[in-house]
C-alpha positions in Angstrom: 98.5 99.9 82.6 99.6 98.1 79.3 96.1 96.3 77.9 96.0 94.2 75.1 92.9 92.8 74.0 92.0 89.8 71.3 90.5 90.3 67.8 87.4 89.0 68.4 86.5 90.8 71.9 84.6 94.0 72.2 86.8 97.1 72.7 84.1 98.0 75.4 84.4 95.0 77.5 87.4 93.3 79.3 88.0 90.0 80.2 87.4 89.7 83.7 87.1 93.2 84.5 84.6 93.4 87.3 87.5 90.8 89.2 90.4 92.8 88.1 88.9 96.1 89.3 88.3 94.4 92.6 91.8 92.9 92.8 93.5 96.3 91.8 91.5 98.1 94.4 93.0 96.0 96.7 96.0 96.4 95.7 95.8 100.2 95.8 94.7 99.9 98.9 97.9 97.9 100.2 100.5 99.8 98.5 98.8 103.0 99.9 99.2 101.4 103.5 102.3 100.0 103.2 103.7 102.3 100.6 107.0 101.3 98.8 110.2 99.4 99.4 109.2 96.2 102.0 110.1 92.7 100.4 107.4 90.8 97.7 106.4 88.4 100.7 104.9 91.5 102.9 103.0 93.2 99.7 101.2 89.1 99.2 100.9 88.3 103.1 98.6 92.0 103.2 97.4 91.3 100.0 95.7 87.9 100.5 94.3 89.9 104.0 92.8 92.1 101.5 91.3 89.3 99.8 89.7 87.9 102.4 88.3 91.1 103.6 86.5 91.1 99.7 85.3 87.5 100.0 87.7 86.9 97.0 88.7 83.3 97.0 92.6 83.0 96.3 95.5 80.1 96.2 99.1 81.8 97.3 102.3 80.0 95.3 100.7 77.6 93.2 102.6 75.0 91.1 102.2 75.3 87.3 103.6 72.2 85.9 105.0 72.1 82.4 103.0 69.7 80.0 106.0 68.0 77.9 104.9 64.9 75.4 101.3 64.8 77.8 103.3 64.6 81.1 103.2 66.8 83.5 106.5 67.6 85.1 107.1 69.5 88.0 109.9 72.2 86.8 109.4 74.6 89.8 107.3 77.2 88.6 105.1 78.7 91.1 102.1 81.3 90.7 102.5 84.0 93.1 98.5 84.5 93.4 95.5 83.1 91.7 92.4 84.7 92.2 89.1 82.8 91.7 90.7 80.6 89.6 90.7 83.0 87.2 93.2 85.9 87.3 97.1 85.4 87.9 98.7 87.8 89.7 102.7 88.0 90.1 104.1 90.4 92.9 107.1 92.4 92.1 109.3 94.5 94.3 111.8 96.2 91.7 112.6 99.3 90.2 111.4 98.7 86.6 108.8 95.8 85.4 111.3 94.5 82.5 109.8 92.4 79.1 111.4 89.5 81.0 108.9 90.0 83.2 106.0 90.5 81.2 106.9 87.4 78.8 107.2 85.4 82.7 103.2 86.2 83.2 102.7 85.2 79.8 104.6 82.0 80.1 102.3 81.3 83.4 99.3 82.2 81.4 99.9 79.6 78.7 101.3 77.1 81.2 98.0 77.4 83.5 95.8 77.7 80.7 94.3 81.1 81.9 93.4 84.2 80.4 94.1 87.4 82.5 97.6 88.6 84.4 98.0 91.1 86.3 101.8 92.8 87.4 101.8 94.6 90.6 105.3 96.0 91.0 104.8 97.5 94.9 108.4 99.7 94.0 106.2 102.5 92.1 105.5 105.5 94.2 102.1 105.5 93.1 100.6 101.8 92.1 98.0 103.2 90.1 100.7 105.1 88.2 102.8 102.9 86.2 102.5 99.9 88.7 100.3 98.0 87.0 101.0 95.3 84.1 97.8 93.7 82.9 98.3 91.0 80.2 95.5 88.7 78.1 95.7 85.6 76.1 
């Protein structure tokens, strides 16, 4: 799991952390269901199920406009997951999570004016295990 944390926040104490455990669990818990290899939309579809069964409130391929001169203009960027409002979470069925990926949740991050990211790339053999990408602004 690639952490980054910002100057000014205790080394002891993530942003979000008590929600991202609960997400990741779930996640865990998916991937070790499903296991690897079935398309993004199966790994969200069981996912958001997951959710639900945690009482987590959630919002499936949300539209992140792109401020430009104080308009916003629809350019067609969509969130996979957000998660109490809070956490974004993009899905990912590949072999390798690639810095074009990473700079993606980033991008999403500034764009929706939140704080925490998370990566799940379902391909891994073990999620736990390299599967996970969490980013902070």
């Amino acid at each position: 799991m690639s952490l980054h944390h910002g100057a000014t926040e205790a080394r002891s104490k993530l942003i979000h952390e008590e929600l991202t455990n609960v997400i990741i669990g779930a996640a865990i818990e998916v991937h070790r269901e499903l296991g690897p290899g079935l398309l993004e939309s199966a790994y969200e579809e069981c996912l958001c199920h997951e959710f639900n069964l945690r009482g987590l409130e959630f919002a499936r391929q949300v539209p992140v406009p792109v401020t430009y001169k104080s308009i916003n203009l629809d350019c067609g960027y969509r969130l996979d997951l957000l998660v109490e409002d809070a956490v974004i979470l993009e899905l990912k069925c590949i072999e390798h999570v690639l810095p074009v990926h990473e700079a993606q949740l980033l991008t999403y991050l500034k764009l929706a004016r939140k704080r925490v990211g998370l990566i799940f790339n379902f391909f891994t053999p073990a999620l736990a295990k390299g599967g996970i990408v969490r980013k902070v602004l």
